[in-house]
N, C-alpha and C positions, 0 to 999 in steps of 0.2 A: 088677696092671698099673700103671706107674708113667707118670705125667705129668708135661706142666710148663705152669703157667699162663703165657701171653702179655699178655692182656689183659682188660680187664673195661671195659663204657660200660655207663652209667645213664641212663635218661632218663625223664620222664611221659609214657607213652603211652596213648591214647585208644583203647579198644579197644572195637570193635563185637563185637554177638554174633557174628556171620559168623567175627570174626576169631580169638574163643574157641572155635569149631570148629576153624579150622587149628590151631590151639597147640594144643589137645587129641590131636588125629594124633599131635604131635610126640611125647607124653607118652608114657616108656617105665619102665619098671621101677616103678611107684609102686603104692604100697598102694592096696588097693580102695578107691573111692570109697562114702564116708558119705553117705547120701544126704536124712539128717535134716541134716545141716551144710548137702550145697547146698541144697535147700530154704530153711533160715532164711539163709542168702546171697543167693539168688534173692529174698527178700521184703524184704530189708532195702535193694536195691538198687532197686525197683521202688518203695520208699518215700522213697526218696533219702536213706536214712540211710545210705547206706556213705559211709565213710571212706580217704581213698588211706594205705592201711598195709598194710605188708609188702613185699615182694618178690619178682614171678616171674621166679625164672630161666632164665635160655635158655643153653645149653651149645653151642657148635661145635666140631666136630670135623671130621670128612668129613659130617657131618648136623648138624642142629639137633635138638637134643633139649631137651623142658621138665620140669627138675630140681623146679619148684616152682611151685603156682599149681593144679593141676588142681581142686583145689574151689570156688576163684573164677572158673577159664573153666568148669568146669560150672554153674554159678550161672549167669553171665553168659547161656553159649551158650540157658538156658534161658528166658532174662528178656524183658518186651518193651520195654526199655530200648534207646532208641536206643546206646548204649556208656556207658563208666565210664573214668574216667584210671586207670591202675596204673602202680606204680615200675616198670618193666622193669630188667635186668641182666642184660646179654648178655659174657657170657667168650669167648673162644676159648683150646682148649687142646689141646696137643699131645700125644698117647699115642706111649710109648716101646715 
């Protein structure tokens, strides 16, 4: 299937666990989740040692779909950390 990129916005966004539940819904085609990874994410966040690195992507189309991140909104969704900042990058893109 052939696309074509429109757009792309970045921003730091503050994402509560509540809100790593939604993005998680969105999350399609991605390999099983490792769950010795979110584990040591979930702790490393609860100790306040995460760091804002990386990038979860968000994909629009006719939906929103989440290309990248699912280990850290599992971490997250699982944590009792009021939220954490992450890079967001939100594209929109058009299927031909």
């Amino acid at each position: 299937m052939m696309y074509k990129h429109i757009d792309t916005i970045s921003k730091i966004e503050f994402i509560t666990p509540q809100k790593a539940k939604e993005y998680l819904l969105i999350n399609e085609n991605s390999r099983p989740i490792d769950i010795y990874k979110v584990q040591r994410f979930k702790r490393m966040m609860e100790r306040g040692e995460w760091k804002l690195e990386g990038v979860i992507f968000l994909n629009f189309t006719n939906k929103l779909i989440m290309t990248n991140g699912q280990h850290r909104m599992k971490a997250l969704s699982m944590s009792n950390v009021e939220g954490i900042n992450f890079n967001v990058s939100k594209s929109i893109i058009s299927y031909k």
